[in-house]
N, C-alpha and C positions, 0 to 999 in steps of 0.2 A: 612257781617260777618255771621258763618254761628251758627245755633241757639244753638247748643250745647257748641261752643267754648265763647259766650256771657253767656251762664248762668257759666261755670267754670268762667271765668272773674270775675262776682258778685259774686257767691260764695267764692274766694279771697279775694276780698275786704270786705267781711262780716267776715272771719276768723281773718283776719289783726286785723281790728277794735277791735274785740273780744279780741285777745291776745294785745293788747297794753292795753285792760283794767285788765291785769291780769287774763282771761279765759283759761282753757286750752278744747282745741276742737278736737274734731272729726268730720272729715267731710267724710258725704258718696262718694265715687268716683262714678263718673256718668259712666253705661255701658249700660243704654241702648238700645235695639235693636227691633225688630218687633216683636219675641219672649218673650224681657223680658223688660216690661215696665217698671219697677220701681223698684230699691233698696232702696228706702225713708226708714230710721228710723220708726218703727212701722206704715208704708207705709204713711206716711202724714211730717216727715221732713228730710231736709237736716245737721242740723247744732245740736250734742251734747254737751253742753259749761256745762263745773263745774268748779266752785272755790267757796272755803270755805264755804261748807254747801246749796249752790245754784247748781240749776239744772236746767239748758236751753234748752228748743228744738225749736229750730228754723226755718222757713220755708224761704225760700228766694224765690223773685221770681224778676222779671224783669216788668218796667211797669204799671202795673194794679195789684191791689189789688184786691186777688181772696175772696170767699164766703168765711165767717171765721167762721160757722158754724161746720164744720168737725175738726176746731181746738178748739173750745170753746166746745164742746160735750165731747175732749179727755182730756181736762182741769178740767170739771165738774167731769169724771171720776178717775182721775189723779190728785188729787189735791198738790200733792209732787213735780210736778214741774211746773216752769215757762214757759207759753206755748207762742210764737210770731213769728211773721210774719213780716219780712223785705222785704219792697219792694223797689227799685231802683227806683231811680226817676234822669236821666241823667241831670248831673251838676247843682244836688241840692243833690244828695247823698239820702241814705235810707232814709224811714218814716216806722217808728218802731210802730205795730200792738201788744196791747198785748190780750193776751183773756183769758176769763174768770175772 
């Protein structure tokens, strides 16, 4: 499978999860190219989740859980919302990173 069409994949299954708990989300559409690396949320997430006075931004990734340094720096910054990092872990489901 080719690497882009597995991260929309989890990305899915992260938004699903999200809205069966009553979130309503935005998620970035993935475009891209050799030109333009990255449309991330404040260039570090994929996933905007609010409901009732909560504010989520979420990274998602496939795998391996990356340095969570760059997300705990925009949390210490940012203290208004709830910053995390899901990571896919095949047929055991996410392991949910929070920081800060």
């Amino acid at each position: 499978m080719n690497t882009r069409a597995k991260g929309n994949r989890i990305e899915r299954k992260a938004v699903e999860h999200l809205e069966q708990q009553g979130y309503l989300v935005y998620r970035v559409r993935g475009s891209s190219n050799r030109f333009n690396i990255s449309n991330d949320i404040f260039g570090l997430f994929d996933l905007l989740c609010c409901k009732s006075g909560e504010t989520k931004l979420i990274q998602v990734k496939s795998s391996k859980k990356p340095n969570l340094s760059p997300f705990a720096e925009f949390k210490d910054k940012y203290s208004q919302f709830n910053v995390e990092v899901w990571v896919w872990k095949a047929r055991k489901g996410f392991e949910i990173f929070s920081c800060g």
